[in-house]
N, C-alpha and C positions, 0 to 999 in steps of 0.2 A: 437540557443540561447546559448548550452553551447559552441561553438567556440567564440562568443561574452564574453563570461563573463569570458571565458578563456587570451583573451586582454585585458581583464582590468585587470585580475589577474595580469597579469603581468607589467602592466604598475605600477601597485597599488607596485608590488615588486621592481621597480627599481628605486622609486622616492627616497630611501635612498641613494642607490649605486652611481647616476649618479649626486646626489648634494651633496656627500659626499665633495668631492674634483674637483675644478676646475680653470686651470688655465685661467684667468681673461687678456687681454691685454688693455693698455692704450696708449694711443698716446703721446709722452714727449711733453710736450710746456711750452713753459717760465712763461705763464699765464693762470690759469683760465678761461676761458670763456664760460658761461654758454646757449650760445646759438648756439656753436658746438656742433652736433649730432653724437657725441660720447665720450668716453670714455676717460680720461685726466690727467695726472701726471707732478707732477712740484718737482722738485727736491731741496730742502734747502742745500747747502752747509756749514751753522753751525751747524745746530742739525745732517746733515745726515742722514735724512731722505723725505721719498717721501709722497705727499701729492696724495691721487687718488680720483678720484672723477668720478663716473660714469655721464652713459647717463642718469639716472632720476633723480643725486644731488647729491646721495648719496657718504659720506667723510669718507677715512681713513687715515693715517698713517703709514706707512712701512718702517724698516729701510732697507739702502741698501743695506746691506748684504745680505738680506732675498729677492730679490728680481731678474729676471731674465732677459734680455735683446734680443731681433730678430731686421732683420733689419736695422744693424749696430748701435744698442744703440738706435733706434726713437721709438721703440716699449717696454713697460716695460711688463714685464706678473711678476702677483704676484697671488700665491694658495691663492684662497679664499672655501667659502661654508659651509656647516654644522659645519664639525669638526673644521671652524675656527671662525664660527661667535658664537658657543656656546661654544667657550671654551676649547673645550674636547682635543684639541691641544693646547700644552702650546707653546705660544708666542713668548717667550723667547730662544728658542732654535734653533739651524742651521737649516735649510730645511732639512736638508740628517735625523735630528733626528724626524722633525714636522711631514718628508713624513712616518718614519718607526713609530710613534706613530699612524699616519691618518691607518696606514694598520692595524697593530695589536688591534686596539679600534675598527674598522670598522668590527674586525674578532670576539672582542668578543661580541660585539651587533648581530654578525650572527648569533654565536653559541645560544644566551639565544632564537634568531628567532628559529633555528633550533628545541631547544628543544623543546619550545611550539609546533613550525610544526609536530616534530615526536609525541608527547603526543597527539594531533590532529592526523595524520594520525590513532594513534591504534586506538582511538575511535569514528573517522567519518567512520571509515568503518562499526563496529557492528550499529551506528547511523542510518546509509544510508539505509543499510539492514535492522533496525526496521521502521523506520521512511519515508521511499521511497527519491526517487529524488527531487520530488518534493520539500517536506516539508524542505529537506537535502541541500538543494542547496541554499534556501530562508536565512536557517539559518547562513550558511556561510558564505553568501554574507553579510548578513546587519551585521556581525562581522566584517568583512575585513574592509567592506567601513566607517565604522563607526571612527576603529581605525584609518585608514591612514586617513580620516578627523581631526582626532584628533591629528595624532602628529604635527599638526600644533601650538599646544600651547606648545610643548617639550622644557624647559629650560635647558637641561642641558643633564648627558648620563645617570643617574638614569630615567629620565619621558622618555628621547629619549629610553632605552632600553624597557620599559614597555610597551608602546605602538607599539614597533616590534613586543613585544611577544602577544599582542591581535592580530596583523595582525596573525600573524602564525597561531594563533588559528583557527583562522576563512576560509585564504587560503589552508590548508590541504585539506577540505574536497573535492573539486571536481576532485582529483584524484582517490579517489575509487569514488566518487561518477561516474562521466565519464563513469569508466568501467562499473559499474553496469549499465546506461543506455547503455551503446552499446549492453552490454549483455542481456536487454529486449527489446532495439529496431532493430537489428540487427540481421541475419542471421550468423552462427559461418565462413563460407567463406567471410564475411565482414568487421568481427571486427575490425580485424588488420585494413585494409582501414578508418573507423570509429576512430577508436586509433590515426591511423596514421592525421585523419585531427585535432584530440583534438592535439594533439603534433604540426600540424600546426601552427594551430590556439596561442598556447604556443611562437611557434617562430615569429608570427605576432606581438604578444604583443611587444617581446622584441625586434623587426624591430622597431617598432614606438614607444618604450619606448626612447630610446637614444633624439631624434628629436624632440618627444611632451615634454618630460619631460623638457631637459632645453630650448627650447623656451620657454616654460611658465616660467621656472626660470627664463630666462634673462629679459621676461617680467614685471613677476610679483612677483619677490623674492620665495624664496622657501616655505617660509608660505604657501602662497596662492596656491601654486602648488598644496600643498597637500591637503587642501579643492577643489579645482576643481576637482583632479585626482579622489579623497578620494567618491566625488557623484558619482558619474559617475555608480559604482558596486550599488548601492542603489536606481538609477533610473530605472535599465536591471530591477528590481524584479519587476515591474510594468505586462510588456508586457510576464517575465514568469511565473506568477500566472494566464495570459490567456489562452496560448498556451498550456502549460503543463498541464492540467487538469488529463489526463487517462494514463495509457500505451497503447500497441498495440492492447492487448486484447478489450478493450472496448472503445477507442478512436474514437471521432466521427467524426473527419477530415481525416479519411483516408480510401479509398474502402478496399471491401472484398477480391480484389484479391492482395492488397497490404496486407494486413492482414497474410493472407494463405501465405504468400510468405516468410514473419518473422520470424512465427511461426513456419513453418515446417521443416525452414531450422538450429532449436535451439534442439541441439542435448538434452541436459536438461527437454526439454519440457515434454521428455519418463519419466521422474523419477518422480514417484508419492507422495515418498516419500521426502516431500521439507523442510527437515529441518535444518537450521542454524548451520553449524558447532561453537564449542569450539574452542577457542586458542591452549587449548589442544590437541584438534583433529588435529586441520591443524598443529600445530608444531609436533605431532610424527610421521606425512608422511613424508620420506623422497622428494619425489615428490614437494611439498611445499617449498623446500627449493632453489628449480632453481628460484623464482621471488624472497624470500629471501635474498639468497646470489648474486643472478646475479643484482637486486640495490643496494644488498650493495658497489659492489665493481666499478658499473658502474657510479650513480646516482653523486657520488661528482666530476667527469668530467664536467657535467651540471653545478653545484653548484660553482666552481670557478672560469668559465667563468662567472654566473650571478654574482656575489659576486664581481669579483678582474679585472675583464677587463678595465672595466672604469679606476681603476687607473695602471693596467699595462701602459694603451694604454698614460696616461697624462706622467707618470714618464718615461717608457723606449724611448716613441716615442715623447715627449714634447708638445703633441697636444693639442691645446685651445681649449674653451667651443664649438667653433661653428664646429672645424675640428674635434671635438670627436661625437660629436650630427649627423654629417654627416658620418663618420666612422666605430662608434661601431655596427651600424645596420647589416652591411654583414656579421659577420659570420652567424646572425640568418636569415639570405636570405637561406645560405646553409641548415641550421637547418629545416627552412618551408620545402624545395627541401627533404631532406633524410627522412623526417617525413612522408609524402606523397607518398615518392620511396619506402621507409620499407614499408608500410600496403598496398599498390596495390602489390607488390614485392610476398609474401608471399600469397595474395589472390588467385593472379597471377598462381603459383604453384600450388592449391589446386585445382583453374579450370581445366587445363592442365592434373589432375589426380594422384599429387602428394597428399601423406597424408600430414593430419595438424601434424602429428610428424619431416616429412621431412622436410616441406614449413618455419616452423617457426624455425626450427635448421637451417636451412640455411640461412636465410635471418639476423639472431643473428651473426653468423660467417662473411657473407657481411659485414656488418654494421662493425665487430671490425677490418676486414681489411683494412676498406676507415681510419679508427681510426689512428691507429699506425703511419703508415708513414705522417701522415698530422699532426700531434701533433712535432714529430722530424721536422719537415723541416716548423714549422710556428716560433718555437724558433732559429732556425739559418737564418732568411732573414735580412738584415739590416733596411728595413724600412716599412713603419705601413702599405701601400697600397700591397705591399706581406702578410706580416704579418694576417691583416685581412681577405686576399683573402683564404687563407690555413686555418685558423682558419674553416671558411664556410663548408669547407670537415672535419674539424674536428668535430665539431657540428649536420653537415648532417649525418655523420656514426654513429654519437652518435643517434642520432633521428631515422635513420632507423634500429637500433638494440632495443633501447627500446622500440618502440612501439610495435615489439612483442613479447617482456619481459611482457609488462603490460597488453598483451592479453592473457597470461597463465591463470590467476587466472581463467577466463572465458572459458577456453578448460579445465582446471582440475575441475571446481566445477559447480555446479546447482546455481541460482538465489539467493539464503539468504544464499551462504558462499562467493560469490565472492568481494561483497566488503571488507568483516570480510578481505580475504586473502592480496585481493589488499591493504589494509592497513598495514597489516603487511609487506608486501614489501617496504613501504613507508616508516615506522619508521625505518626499516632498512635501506635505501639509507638516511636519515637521522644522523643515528648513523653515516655511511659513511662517511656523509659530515662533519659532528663534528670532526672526528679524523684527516679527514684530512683538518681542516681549524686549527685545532691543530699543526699538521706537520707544515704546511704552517708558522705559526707563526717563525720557526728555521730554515726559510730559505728566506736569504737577496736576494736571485738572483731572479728576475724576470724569466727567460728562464730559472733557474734551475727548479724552483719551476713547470709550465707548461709543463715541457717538462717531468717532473716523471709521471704526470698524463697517459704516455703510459702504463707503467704498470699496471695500472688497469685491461686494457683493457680483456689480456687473462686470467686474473683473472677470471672476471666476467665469458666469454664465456664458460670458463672450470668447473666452481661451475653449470650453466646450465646443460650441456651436461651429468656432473658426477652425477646430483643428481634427474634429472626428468625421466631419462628412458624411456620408451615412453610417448608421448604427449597424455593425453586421459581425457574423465572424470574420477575419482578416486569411483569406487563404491562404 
C-alpha cells in the first residue's frame, strides 16, 4: 500500500513540471479542416501570424517569430501549457526570454513547494511518531489529493503557487512516515531492502508520471489532468483504512512465526526505555548529523532532475509532447533498478556477515561512485537517447545511496525517535534543494547547471562517514 501511494505521490508531483511547458506540433495546410485528425496551422502572410488549431478545435494565434519549424518547414511546433495559457509568461517576448522566464517562475513556484514540503517534513515526522502510520498517512493523503484536485481552478501564479504549497504540505509526510513503518514492520537486516522498494516504488511514480501525465493532457487539457490524477491519492485511503488496522505486534493477518520473525530481528525491541527524543537531543548528537548533512547535500540531485528535466529535455533536445512523454521515463527506469540494488546490496552484506556499520558505509560509497562519472558524461552526449540513458545511472546511484542514508535514523534510534530524525533529514534535503534551485536560477546553461550537481556527490558521502562514527543504536 505504501509502494502504491508512493506513485501516486509522484505522479500527483509531476503534473506541474511535465504541463508546465510543452512543445505542441501542427501540420502547416493552406486550410482549416475540421475533420483532419490532427493538429493544424495556417499561416497569414498580412498580419504574420499562425493560426493553430488543435485536434479537439481548440484556436490560437502565434506570431511567427515565436514559433519553430521540423520537417522542412510542414511541421510548426509552438511552446504551449501552463506557463502559457495562464499567463505567467509574458507573451510578448522572444522565446530565448519566454523559455528563461518558464524556468525561473517554474523555480520559484518550487522553492514556496519546497518550503511547505520542508515545514512538513519537520512536523510529519514528530506527527507520525504521536499519531502512528496509520492515522499519519490518511492525513497526508487527503491533503495531497485534495490540493492537486484543486489546482485545477488555478488562475494565475499567486493560486497556481498556493496550491503547490498545500501539495507539499500534505506529500512530505510519507517519508518519515515510510521509514517508521519499515522500522516496525521489518527486521533491521531488511530495511534498507524495504527502503530500497519505497524508493522504488518513488521511481515507478515518476516512469509513469511522463506518459500518464500528458496523455491525459493531450486528452483532456491540463484542467482535467489534475482532478483525475488529484483522486486517484483519495481513493488508495479506502482499501488502507482496511488493511492497515494493527502493527506487527497484534496484527491479525499475519502468523506467529511471521511475528517472531520481525520482532526479534528489531534490534530496538531490547530498549525498554521508549521515549521520543527532542530536536534538541537528536541535534547535539553528532551521529545525527550523517542523515542531516548527507540529504542535505545529496537530496537536491533528486530535486532537479524532478523539477527541470522536462524542460531540459524540450529546450536542449527540442523534444515534443509525445517524444518527451516516451523519453523522460528512463532515467527513473535506472532510479527503480539502483533503489532496489542499494537496499538488497547492503542487506546482502550484513547476511554474508558484514556489520550494519560496514554494509551501509559501503553501499553509500557504491551508490556516489555509479554518481559522478554518469552526471559528467550524460551532459557531454549530443543527443536525448544517450542523454537519458546515462541520466538512468545517474539516478540509479542516487537511489542506491539514499536509500541507505534514510535507513540510518532506523539503525541509530528506537521507534518514537526515528521519524522525529527521518524528518529532520528531510527538511534538510529541502533546505538543499532551495539553495540550489537558487543557484540554478544564475545559470543559463543547461549541461552547466547538471553537470555541477557531481559535486554534491562527495559532499554528501563525506558529511556520512565524518559525522556517524559507528553505525549503531545511540544509547
Amino acid at each position: 500500500m505504501i509502494m502504491l501511494i508512493t506513485i501516486i505521490n509522484y505522479l500527483d508531483r509531476g503534473t506541474l513540471n511535465y504541463m508546465w511547458v510543452a512543445n505542441i506540433e501542427y501540420k502547416l495546410v493552406d486550410k482549416i479542416n475540421p475533420a483532419r485528425m490532427e493538429n493544424q496551422a495556417v499561416f497569414n502572410p498580412q498580419t504574420k501570424l499562425y493560426h493553430l488549431v488543435t485536434i479537439k478545435g481548440d484556436g490560437i494565434f502565434q506570431k511567427a517569430d515565436y514559433v519553430s519549424f521540423k520537417n522542412n518547414g510542414q511541421i510548426v511546433v509552438n511552446k504551449q501549457g501552463i506557463a502559457y495559457d495562464l499567463g505567467i509568461v509574458d507573451s510578448n517576448v522572444s522565446p530565448e526570454v519566454a523559455s528563461k522566464q518558464a524556468k525561473d517562475f517554474l523555480g520559484e513556484i518550487t522553492i514556496f513547494f519546497m518550503i511547505a514540503y520542508g515545514f512538513s517534513q519537520l512536523f510529519s515526522g514528530k506527527l507520525y511518531d504521536k499519531i502512528g502510520t496509520r492515522r499519519g498517512f490518511f492525513t497526508s493523503v487527503l491533503i495531497w489529493g485534495t490540493a492537486d484536485a484543486l489546482t485545477s481552478l488555478a488562475q494565475g501564479k499567486i493560486t497556481l503557487t498556493g496550491f503547490r504549497m498545500m501539495l507539499g504540505l500534505g506529500e512530505a509526510g510519507p517519508w518519515p512516515g515510510a521509514t517508521k513503518s519499515n522500522a516496525e514492520w521489518f527486521p533491521q537486516n531488511e530495511r534498507a531492502f524495504a527502503q530500497g522498494l519505497f524508493g522504488a516504488a518513488a521511481s515507478i511514480g515518476s516512469i509513469l508520471a511522463p506518459i500518464v501525465i500528458l496523455m491525459l493532457y493531450i486528452s483532456l487539457g491540463w484542467r482535467m489532468t489534475f482532478v483525475v490524477v488529484g483522486s486517484l491519492g483519495i481513493l488508495w485511503l479506502i482499501p488502507w483504512l482496511i488493511i492497515n488496522k494493527k502493527g506487527p505486534k497484534e496484527h491479525k493477518w499475519i502468523t506467529e512465526k511471521e511475528r517472531e520473525y520481525i520482532l526479534s530481528g528489531q534490534p530496538e525491541a531490547k530498549i525498554t526505555t521508549d521515549r521520543a527524543k527532542s530536536w534538541t537531543e537528536l541535534l547535539s548528537n553528532k551521529k545525527n548529523y550523517s542523515v542531516i548533512l548527507g540529504r542535505f547535500f545529496l537530496d537536491p540531485i533528486w530535486w532537479m532532475f524532478v523539477t527541470f528535466l522536462p524542460m531540459y529535455l524540450v529546450d536542449e533536445f527540442k523534444l515534443n509532447i509525445k517524444e518527451l512523454a516516451f523519453s523522460a521515463w528512463i532515467p527513473y527506469v535506472g532510479a527503480m533498478i539502483g533503489g532496489l540494488a542499494g537496499g538488497w546490496y547492503s542487506g546482502y552484506l550484513i547476511r554474508r556477515g558484514a556489520t550494519v556499520d560496514k554494509a551501509r558505509k559501503t553501499a553509500i560509497l557504491v551508490g556516489g561512485l555509479i554518481i559522478v562519472p554518469s552526471v559528467i558524461a550524460s551532459v557531454l552526449v549530443p543527443n536525448a537517447v544517450f542523454a537519458v540513458i546515462l541520466m538512468a545511472f545517474v539516478l540509479g546511484g542516487f537511489q542506491f545511496t539514499i536509500v541507505n542514508i534514510q535507513t540510518l535514523p532506523s539503525d541509530l534510534h528506537c521507534g518514537k525517535s526515528v521519524g522525529s530524525l527521518a524528518g529532520l533529514g528531510g527538511a534538510s534535503a529541502v533546505l538543499g534543494t532551495i539553495l540550489a534551485i537558487l543557484f540554478a536560477g544564475q545559470i543559463s546553461s543547461w549541461p552547466l547547471l547538471f553537470g555541477l550537481l557531481a559535486a554534491l556527490v562527495p559532499l554528501s558521502i563525506a558529511s556520512v562517514y565524518l559525522t556517524v562514527g559507528k553505525i549503531e543504536q545511540i544509547k
